[in-house]
PDB file with SEQRES, HELIX, SHEET and CRYST1 records, atoms N, CA, C and O in Angstrom:
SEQRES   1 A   54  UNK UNK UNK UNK UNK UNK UNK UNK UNK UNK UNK UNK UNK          
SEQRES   2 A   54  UNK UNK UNK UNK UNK UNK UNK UNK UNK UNK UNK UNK UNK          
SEQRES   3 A   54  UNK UNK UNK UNK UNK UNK UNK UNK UNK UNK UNK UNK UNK          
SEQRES   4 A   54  UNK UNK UNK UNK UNK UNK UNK UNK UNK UNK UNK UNK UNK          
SEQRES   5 A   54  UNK UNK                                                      
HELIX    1 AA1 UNK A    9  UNK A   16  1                                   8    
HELIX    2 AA2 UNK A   30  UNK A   46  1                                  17    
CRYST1    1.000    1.000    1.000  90.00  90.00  90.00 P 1           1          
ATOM      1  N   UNK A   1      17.100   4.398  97.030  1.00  0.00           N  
ATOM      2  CA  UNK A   1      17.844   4.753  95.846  1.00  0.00           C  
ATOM      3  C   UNK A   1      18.064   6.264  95.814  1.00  0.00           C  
ATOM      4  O   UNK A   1      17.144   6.986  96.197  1.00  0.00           O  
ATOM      5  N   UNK A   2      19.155   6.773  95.410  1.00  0.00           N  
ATOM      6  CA  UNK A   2      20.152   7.990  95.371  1.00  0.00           C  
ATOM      7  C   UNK A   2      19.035   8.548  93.627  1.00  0.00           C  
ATOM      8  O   UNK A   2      19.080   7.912  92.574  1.00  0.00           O  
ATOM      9  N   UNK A   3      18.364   9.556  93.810  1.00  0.00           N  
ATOM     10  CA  UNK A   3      18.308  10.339  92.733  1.00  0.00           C  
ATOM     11  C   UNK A   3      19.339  10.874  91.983  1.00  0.00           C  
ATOM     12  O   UNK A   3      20.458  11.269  92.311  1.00  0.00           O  
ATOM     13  N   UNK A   4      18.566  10.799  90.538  1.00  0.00           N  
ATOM     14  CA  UNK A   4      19.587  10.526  89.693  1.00  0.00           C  
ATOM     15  C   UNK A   4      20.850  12.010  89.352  1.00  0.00           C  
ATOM     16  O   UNK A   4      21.975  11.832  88.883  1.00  0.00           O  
ATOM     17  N   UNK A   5      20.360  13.153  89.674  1.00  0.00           N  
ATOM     18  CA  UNK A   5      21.111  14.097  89.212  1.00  0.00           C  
ATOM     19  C   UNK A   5      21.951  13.878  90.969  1.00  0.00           C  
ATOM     20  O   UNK A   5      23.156  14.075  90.817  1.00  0.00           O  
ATOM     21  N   UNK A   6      21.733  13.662  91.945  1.00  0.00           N  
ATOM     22  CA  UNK A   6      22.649  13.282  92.765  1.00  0.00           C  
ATOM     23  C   UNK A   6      23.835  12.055  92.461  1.00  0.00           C  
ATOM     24  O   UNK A   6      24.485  11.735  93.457  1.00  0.00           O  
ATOM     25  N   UNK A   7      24.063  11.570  91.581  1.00  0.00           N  
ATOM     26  CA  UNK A   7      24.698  10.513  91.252  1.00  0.00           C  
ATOM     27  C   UNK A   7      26.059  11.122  90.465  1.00  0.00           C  
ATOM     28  O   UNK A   7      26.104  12.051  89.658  1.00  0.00           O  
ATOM     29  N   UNK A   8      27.257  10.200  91.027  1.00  0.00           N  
ATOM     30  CA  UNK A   8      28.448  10.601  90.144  1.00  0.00           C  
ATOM     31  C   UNK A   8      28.295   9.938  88.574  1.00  0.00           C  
ATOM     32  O   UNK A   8      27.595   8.963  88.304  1.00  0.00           O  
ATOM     33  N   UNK A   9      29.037  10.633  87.713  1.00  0.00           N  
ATOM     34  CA  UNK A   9      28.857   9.992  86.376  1.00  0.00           C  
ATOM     35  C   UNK A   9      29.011   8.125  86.549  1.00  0.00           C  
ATOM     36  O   UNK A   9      28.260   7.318  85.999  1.00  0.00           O  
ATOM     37  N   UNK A  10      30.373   7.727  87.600  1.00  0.00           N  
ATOM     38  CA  UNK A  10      30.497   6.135  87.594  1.00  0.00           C  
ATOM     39  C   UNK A  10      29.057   5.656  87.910  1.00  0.00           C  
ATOM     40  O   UNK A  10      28.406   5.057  87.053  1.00  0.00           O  
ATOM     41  N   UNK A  11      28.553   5.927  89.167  1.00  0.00           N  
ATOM     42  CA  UNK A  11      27.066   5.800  89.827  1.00  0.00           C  
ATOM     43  C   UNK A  11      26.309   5.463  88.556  1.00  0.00           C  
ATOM     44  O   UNK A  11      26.149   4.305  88.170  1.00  0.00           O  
ATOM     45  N   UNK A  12      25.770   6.730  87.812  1.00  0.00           N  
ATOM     46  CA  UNK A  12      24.948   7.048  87.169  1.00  0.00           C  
ATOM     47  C   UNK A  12      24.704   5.317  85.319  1.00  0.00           C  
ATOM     48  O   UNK A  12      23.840   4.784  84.623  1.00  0.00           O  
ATOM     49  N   UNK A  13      25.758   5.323  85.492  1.00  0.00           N  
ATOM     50  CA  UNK A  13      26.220   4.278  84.276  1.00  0.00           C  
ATOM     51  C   UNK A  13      25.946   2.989  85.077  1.00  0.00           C  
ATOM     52  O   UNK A  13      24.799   2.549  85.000  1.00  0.00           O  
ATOM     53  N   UNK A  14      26.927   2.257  85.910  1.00  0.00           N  
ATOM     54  CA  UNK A  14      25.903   1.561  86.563  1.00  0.00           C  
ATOM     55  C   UNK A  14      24.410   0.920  86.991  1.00  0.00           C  
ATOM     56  O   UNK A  14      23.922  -0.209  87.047  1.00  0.00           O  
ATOM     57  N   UNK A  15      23.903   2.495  87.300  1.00  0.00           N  
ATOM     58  CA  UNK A  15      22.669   2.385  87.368  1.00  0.00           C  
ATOM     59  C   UNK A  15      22.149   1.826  85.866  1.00  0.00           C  
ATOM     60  O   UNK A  15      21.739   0.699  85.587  1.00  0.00           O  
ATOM     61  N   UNK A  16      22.302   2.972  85.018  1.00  0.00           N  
ATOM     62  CA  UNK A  16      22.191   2.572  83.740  1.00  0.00           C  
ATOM     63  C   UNK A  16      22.315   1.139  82.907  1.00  0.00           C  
ATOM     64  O   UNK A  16      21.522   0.744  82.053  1.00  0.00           O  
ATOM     65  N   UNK A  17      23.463   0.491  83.356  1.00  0.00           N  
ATOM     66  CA  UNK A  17      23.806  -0.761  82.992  1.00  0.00           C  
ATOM     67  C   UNK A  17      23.310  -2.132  83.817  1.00  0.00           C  
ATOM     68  O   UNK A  17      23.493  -3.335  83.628  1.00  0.00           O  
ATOM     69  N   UNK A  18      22.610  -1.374  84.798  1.00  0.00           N  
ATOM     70  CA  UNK A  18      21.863  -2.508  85.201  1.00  0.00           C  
ATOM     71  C   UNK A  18      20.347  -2.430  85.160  1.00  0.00           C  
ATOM     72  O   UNK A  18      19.654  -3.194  85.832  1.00  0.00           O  
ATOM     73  N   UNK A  19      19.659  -1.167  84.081  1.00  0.00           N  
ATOM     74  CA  UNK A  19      18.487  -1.350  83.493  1.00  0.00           C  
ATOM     75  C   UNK A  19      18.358  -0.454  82.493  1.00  0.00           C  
ATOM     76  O   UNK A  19      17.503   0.430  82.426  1.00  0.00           O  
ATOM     77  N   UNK A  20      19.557  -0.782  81.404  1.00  0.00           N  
ATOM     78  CA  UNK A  20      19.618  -0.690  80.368  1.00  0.00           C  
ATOM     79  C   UNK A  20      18.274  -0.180  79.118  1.00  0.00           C  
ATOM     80  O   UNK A  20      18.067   0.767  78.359  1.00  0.00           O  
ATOM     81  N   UNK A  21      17.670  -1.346  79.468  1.00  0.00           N  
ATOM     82  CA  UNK A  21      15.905  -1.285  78.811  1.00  0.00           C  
ATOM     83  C   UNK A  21      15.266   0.374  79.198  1.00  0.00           C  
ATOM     84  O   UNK A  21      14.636   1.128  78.456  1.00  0.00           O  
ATOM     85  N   UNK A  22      15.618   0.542  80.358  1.00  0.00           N  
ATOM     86  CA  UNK A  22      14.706   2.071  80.573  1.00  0.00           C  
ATOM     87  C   UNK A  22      15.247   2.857  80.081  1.00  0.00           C  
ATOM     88  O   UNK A  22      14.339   3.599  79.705  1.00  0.00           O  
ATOM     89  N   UNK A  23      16.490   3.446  79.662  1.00  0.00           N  
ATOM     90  CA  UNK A  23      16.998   4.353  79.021  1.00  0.00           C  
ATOM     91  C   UNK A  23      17.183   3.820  77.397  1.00  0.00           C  
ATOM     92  O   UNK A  23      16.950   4.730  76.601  1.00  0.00           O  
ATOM     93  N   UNK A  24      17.575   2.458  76.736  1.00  0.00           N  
ATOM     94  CA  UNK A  24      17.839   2.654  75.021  1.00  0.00           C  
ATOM     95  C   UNK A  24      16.088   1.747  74.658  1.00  0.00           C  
ATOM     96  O   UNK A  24      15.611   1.495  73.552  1.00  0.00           O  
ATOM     97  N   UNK A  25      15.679   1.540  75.614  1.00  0.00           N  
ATOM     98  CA  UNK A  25      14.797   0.880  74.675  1.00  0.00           C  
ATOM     99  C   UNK A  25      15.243  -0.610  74.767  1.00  0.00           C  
ATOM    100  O   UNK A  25      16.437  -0.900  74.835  1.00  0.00           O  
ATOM    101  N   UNK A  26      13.985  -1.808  74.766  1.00  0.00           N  
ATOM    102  CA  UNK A  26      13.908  -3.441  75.421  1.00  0.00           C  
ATOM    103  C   UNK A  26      14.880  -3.813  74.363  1.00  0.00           C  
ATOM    104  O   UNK A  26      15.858  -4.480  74.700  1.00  0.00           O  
ATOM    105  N   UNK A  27      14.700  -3.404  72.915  1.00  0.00           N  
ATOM    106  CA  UNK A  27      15.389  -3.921  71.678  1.00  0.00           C  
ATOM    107  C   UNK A  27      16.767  -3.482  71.547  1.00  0.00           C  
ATOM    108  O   UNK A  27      17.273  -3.594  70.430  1.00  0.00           O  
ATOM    109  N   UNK A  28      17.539  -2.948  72.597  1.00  0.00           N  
ATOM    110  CA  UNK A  28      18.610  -2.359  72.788  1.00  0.00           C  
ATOM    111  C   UNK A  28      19.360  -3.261  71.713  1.00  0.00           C  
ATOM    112  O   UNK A  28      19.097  -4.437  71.460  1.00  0.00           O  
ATOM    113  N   UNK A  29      20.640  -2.241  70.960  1.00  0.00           N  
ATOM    114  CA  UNK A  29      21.528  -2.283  69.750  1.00  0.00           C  
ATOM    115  C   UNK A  29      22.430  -1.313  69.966  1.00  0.00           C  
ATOM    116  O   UNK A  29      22.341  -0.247  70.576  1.00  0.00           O  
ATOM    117  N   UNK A  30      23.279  -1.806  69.405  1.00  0.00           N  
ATOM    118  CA  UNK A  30      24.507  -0.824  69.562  1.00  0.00           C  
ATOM    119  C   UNK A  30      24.434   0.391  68.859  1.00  0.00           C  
ATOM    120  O   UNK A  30      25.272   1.288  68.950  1.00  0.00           O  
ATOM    121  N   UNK A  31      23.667   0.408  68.324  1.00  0.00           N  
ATOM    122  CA  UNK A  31      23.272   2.085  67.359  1.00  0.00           C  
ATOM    123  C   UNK A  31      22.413   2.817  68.559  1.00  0.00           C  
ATOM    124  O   UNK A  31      22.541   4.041  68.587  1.00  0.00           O  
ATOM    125  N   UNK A  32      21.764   2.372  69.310  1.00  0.00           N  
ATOM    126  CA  UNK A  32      20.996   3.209  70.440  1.00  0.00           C  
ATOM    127  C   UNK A  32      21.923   3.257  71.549  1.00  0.00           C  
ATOM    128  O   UNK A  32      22.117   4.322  72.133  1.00  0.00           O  
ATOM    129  N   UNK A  33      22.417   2.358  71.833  1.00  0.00           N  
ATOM    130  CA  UNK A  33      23.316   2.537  72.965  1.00  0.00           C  
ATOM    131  C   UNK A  33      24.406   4.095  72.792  1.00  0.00           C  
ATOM    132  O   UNK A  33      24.756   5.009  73.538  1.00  0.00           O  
ATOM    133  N   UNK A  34      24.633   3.694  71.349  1.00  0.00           N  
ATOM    134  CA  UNK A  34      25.775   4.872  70.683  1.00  0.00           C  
ATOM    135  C   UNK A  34      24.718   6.393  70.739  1.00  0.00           C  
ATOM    136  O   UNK A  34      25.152   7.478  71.128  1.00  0.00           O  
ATOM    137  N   UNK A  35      23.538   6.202  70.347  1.00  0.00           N  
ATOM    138  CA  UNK A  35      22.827   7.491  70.699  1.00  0.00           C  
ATOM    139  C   UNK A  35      22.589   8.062  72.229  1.00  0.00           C  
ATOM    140  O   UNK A  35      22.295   9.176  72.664  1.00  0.00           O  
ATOM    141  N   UNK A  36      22.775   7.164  72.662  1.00  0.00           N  
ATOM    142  CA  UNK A  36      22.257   7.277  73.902  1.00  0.00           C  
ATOM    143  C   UNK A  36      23.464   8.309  74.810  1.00  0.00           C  
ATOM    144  O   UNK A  36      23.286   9.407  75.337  1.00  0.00           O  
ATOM    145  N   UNK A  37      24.637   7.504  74.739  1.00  0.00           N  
ATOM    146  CA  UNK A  37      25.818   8.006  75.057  1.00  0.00           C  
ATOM    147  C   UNK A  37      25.976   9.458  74.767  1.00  0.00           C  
ATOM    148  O   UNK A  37      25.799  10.383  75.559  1.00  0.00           O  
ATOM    149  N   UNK A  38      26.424   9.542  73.211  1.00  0.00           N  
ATOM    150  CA  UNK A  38      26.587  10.648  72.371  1.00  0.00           C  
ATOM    151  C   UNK A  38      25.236  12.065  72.821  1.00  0.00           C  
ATOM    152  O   UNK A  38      25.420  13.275  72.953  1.00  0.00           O  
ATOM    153  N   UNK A  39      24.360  11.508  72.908  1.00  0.00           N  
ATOM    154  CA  UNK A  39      23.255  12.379  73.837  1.00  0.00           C  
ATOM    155  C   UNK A  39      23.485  13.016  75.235  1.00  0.00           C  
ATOM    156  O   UNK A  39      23.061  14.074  75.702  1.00  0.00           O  
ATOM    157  N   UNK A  40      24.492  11.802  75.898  1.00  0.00           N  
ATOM    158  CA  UNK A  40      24.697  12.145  77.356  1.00  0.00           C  
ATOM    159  C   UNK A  40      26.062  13.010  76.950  1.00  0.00           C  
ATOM    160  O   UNK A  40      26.159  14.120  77.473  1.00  0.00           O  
ATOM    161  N   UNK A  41      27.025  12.616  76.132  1.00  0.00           N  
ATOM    162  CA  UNK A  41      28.118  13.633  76.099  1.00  0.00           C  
ATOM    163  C   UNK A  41      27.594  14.703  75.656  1.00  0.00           C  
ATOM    164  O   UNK A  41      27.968  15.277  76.679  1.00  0.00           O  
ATOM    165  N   UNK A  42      27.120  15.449  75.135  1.00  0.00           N  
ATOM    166  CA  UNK A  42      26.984  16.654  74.408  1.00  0.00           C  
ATOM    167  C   UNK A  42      25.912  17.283  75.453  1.00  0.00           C  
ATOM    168  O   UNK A  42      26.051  18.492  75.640  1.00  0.00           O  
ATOM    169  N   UNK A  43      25.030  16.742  76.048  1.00  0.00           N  
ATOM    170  CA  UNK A  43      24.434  17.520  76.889  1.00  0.00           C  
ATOM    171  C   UNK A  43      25.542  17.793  78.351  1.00  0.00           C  
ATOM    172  O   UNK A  43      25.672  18.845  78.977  1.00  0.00           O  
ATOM    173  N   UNK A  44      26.017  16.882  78.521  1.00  0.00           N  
ATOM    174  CA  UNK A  44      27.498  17.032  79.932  1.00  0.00           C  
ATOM    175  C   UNK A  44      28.107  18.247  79.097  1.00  0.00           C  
ATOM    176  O   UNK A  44      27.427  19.197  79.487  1.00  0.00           O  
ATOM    177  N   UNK A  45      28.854  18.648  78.330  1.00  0.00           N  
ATOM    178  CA  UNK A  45      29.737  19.452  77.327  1.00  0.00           C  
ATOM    179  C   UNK A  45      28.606  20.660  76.986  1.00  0.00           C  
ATOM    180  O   UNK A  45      29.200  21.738  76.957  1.00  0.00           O  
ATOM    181  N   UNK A  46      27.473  20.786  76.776  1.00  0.00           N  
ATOM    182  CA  UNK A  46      26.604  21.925  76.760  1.00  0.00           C  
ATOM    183  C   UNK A  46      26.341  23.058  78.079  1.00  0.00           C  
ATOM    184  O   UNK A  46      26.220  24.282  78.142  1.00  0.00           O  
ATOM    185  N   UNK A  47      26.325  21.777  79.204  1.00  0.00           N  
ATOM    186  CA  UNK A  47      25.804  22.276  80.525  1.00  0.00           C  
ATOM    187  C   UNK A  47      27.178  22.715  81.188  1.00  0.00           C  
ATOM    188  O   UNK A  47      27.110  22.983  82.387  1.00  0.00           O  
ATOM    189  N   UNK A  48      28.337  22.817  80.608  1.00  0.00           N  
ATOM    190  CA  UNK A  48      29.803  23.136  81.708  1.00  0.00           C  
ATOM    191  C   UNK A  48      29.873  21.775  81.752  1.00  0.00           C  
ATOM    192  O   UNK A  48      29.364  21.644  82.865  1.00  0.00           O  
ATOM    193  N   UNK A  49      30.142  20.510  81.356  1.00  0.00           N  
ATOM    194  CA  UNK A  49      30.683  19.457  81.935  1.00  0.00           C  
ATOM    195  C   UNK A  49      31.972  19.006  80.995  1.00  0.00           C  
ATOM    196  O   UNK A  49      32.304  19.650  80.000  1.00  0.00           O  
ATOM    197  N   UNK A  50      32.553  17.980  81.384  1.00  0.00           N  
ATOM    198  CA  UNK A  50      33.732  17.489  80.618  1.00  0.00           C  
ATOM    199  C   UNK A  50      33.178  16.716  79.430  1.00  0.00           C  
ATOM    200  O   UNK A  50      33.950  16.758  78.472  1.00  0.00           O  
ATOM    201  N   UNK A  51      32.179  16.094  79.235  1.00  0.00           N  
ATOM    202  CA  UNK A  51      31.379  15.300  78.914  1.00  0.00           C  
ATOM    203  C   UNK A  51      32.540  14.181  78.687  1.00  0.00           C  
ATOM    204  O   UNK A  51      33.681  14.483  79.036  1.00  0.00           O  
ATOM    205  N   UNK A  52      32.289  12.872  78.105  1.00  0.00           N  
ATOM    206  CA  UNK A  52      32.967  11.266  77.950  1.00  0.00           C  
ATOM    207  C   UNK A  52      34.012  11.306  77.720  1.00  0.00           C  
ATOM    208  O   UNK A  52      33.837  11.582  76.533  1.00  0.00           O  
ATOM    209  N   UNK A  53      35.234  11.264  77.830  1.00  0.00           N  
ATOM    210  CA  UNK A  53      36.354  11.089  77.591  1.00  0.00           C  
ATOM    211  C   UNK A  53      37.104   9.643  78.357  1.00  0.00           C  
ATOM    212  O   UNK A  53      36.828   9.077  79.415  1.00  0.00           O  
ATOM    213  N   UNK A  54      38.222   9.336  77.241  1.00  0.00           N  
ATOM    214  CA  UNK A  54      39.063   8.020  77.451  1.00  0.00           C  
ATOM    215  C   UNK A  54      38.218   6.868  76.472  1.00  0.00           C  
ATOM    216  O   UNK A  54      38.617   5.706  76.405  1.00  0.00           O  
TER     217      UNK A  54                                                      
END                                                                             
């Protein structure tokens, strides 16, 4: 497995979406999922990135 800051954003979601549970939590909801995201945009957009768009 490709470490994670080596990973393109598509990569990285993927990964994500196929173990979901380790990043929002087993009780995953669409209010964590939405934090979760909104966490990853603003830190992409803090650091120089484009962060989520479309």
């Amino acid at each position: 497995m490709r470490q994670i800051i080596e990973m393109s954003e598509r990569e990285y979601f993927a990964y994500v979406g196929k173990r979901p549970g380790m990043f929002v939590g087993t009780a995953s909801s669409f209010h964590r999922l939405t934090a979760f995201l909104t966490g990853y945009d603003q830190h992409a957009i803090r650091h120089g990135g484009q962060g989520l768009t479309g």
